[in-house]
TIZA-999589 format. One line per field, with one value per residue (C-alpha): residue number from 1; residue in three letters; x, y, z. Coordinates in steps of 0.5 Angstrom, whole numbers. Example, Ala and Ser with C-alpha at 12.3 -4.5 7.8 and 13.67 -1.06 7.14 Angstrom:
# residues 2
k 1|2
r Ala|Ser
X 25|27
Y -9|-2
Z 16|14
This chain:
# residues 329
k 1|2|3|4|5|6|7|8|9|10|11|12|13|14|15|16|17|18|19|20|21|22|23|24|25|26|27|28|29|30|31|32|33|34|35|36|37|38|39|40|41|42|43|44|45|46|47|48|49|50|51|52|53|54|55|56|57|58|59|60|61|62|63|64|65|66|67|68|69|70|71|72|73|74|75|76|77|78|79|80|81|82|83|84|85|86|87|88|89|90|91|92|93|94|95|96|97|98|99|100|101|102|103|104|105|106|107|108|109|110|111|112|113|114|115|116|117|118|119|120|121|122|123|124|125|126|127|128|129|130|131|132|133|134|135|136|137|138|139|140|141|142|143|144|145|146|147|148|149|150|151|152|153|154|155|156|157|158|159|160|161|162|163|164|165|166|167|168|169|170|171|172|173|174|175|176|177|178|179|180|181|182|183|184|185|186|187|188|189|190|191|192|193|194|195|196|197|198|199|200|201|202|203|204|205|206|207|208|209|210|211|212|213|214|215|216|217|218|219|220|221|222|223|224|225|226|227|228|229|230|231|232|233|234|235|236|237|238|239|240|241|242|243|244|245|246|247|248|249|250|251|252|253|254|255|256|257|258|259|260|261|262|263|264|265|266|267|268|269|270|271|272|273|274|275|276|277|278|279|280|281|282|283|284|285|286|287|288|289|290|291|292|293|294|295|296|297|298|299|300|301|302|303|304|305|306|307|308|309|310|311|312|313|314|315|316|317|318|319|320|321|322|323|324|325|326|327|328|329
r Unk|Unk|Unk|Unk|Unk|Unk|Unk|Unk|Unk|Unk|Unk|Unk|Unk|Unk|Unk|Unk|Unk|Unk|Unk|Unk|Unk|Unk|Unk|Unk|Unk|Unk|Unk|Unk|Unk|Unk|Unk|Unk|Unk|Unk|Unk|Unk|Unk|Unk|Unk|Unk|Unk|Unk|Unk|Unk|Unk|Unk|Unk|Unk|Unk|Unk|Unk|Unk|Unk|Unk|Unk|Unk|Unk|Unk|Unk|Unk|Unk|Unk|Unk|Unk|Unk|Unk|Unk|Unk|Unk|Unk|Unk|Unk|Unk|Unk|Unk|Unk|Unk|Unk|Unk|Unk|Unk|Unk|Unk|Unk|Unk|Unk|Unk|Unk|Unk|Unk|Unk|Unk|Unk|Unk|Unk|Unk|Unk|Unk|Unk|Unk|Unk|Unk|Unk|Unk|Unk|Unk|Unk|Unk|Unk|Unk|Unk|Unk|Unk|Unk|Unk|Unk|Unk|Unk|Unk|Unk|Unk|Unk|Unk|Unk|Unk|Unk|Unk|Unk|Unk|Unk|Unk|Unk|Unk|Unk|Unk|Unk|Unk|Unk|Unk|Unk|Unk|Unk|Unk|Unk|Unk|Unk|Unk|Unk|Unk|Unk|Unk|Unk|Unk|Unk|Unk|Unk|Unk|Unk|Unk|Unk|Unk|Unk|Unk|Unk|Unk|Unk|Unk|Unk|Unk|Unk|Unk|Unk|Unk|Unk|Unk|Unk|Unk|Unk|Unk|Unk|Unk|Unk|Unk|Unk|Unk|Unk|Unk|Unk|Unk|Unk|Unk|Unk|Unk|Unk|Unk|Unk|Unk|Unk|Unk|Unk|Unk|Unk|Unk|Unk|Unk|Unk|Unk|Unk|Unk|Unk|Unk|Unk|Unk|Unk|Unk|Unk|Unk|Unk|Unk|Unk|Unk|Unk|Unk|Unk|Unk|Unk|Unk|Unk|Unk|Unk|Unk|Unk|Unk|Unk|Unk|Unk|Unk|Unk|Unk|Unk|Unk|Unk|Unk|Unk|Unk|Unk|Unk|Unk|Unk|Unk|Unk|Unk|Unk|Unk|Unk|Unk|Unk|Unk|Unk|Unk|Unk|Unk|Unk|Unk|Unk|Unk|Unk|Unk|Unk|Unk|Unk|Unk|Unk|Unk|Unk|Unk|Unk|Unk|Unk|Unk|Unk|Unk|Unk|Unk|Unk|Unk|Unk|Unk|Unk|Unk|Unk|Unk|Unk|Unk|Unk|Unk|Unk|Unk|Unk|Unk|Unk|Unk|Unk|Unk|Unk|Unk|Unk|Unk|Unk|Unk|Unk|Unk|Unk|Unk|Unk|Unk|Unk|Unk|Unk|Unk|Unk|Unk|Unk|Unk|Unk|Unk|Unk|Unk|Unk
X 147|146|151|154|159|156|161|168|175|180|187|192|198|205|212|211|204|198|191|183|177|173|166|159|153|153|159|166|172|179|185|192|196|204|208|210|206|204|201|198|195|191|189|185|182|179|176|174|171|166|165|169|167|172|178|181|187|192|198|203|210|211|208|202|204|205|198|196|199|196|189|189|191|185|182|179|177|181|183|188|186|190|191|190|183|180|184|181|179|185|187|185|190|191|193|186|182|185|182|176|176|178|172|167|168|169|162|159|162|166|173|176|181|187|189|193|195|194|199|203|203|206|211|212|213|218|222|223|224|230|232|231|235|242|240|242|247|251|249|253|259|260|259|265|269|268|270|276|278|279|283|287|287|284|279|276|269|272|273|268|260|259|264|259|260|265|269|270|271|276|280|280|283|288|290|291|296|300|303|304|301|305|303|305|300|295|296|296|290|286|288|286|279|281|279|273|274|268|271|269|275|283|288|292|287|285|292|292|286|288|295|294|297|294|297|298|292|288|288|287|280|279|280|275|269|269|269|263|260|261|257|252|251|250|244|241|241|239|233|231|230|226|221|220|219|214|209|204|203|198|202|208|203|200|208|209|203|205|212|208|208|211|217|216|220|224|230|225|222|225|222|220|216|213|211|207|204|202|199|195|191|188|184|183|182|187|182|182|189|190|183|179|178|181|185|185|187|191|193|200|199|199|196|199|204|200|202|201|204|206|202|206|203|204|205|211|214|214|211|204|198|195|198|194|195|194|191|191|183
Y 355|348|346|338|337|341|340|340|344|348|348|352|349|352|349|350|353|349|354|350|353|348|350|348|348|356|357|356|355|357|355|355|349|348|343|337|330|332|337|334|329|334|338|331|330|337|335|328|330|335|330|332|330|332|336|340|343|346|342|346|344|338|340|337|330|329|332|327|321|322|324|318|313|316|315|322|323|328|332|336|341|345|352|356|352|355|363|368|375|380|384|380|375|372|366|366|368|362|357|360|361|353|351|355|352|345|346|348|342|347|343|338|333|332|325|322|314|310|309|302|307|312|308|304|311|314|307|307|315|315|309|314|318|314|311|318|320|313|316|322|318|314|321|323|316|317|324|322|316|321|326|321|319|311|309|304|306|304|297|296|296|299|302|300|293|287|287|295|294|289|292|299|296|294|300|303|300|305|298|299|294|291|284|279|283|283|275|274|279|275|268|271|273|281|282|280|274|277|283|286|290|287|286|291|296|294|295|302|305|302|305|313|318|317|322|320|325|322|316|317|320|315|309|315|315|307|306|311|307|301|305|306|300|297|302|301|292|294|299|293|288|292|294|286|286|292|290|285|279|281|286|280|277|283|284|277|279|285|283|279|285|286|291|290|284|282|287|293|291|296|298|304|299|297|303|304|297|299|307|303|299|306|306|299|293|288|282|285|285|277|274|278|275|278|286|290|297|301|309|310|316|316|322|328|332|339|345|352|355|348|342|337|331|324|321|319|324|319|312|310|314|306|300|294|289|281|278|270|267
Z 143|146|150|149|156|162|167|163|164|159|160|159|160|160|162|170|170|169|169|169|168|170|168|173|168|169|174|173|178|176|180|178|179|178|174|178|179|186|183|177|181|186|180|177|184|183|177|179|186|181|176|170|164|159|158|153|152|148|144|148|145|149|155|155|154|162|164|159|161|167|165|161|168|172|167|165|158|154|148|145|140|135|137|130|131|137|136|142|141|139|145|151|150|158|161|165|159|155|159|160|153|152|156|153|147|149|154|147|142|138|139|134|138|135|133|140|139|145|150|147|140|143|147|140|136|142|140|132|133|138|133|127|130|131|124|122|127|124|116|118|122|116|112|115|115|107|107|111|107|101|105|106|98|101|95|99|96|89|93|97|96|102|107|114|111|115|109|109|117|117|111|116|122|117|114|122|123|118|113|106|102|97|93|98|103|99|99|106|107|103|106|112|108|110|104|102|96|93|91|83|83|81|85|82|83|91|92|89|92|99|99|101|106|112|117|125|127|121|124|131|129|125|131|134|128|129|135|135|130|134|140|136|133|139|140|135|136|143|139|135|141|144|138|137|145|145|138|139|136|131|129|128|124|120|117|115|111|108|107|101|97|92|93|101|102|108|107|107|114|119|126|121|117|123|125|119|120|127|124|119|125|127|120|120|125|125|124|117|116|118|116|111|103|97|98|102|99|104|103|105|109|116|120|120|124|126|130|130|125|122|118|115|111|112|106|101|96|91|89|88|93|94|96|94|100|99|104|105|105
């Protein structure tokens, strides 16, 4: 079989054990390298002074990410490969043979890379993640909050649209001060604007679904909830800040074309959205997006999440398979 590298490594990367095989035409050295930068750094000048070519190594939890963060800064080529795409011999399953077996298979072209984005990709991804993330912890806050209203017998979703809204927030730092509302309250809530004037609901009923029974404990954790909240808001701005910061102006420009779609719009442009603009750019080249004629038709799926034992596809459970973006001529 031809070989297409003749000087490569394969690497089997664990959490403080790293094992190279680095094959020399017909000759290969294996050396066993620790976890550390200091280590990682020596093992690159290793493979530099013998003119690697390429590396290759498993996509080992999250134990490759270093390795390959400092692969790419000294500029040496590498992949990360699926582990159920390169499955040794049964019974000889070592650290050493893993390896050896890897850069057998890369010296021979055998190896698929898995789809890695560049580094502001994965940086920009690491950021909408994170910001994912809090935007469930809120959800499951104002879960909570909307369980604990109703413990109380509170009917504020019956008043309000939206319980994180400022009306709703207003109308709670109110009801935790433990007062009753009575007309003449409800009158001096709403000239304060407490209550919001754009509020469906009659005054009767307000008052009604505003006077529960709120115990001392119930209010204490609930001043502990929106204070929570408050946290995590302010993360979440600080998140979009530095979203906007970190994406580039064609990219700027590429969701100003898109918000044109219909259904897309202003509102639905979360740092989410722009991920998705920035994962479309893999596939086709931002002039496209900004200075091509006519449509552009764009399937929404973005590369899929792989492991081992798992594959999930990047794709809506619903909705229409191609979205037709127009693009200004």
């Amino acid at each position: 079989m031809d070989k297409i590298y003749d000087k490569c490594c394969g690497i089997d990367v664990h959490k403080k054990l790293i094992v190279a095989c680095f094959r020399k035409g017909n000759k290969q050295e294996l050396r066993n390298f620790g976890a550390t930068t200091r280590e990682l750094l020596e093992m690159v000048d290793w493979l530099k002074e013998g003119g690697c070519e390429m590396v290759a190594m498993e996509s080992t939890a999250s134990y490759w990410k270093p390795l390959y963060n400092i692969l790419e800064s000294c500029e040496l080529n590498a992949m990360i490969v699926n582990a159920s795409h390169m499955k040794a011999v049964p019974g000889r399953k070592t650290d050493v043979k893993d390896a050896e077996w890897i850069a057998d298979l890369l010296a021979h072209g055998l190896l698929k890379a898995s789809y890695i984005p560049d580094k502001d990709q994965r940086e920009l991804r690491e950021l909408v993640c994170y910001r994912k993330s809090l935007v469930g912890e809120r959800t499951r806050e104002l879960n909570r909050l909307q369980k604990m209203l109703e413990g109380a017998n509170i009917k504020l979703s019956g008043t309000v649209s939206d319980i994180n809204c400022k009306s709703a927030r207003n109308i709670l730092e109110y009801l935790l001060t433990g007062e009753f509302i009575n007309e003449a309250k409800y009158d001096e809530m709403y000239e304060k604007k407490i209550i919001a004037h754009n509020l469906k609901a009659s005054k009767e009923q307000i008052i009604d679904d505003l006077n529960g029974f709120m115990t001392p404990l119930q209010r204490r954790m609930m001043k502990e909830l929106l204070s929570h909240l408050d946290e995590l808001n302010a993360h979440i701005k600080n998140l979009d800040d530095e979203i906007d910061h970190f994406m580039k102006p064609e990219e700027k420009q590429a969701v100003q074309v898109i918000q044109d779609v219909t259904g897309i719009g202003k509102p639905v442009l979360r740092p989410s959205f722009r991920l998705l603009v920035q994962t479309w750019g893999v596939f086709l080249p931002m002039d496209i997006w900004l200075h091509g004629q006519g449509y552009v038709q764009a399937i929404t799926r973005v590369p899929k999440r792989e492991s081992p034992e798992k594959s999930e596809k990047g794709m809506p459970s619903c909705g229409q398979p191609w979205l037709c973006v127009p693009i200004p001529l």
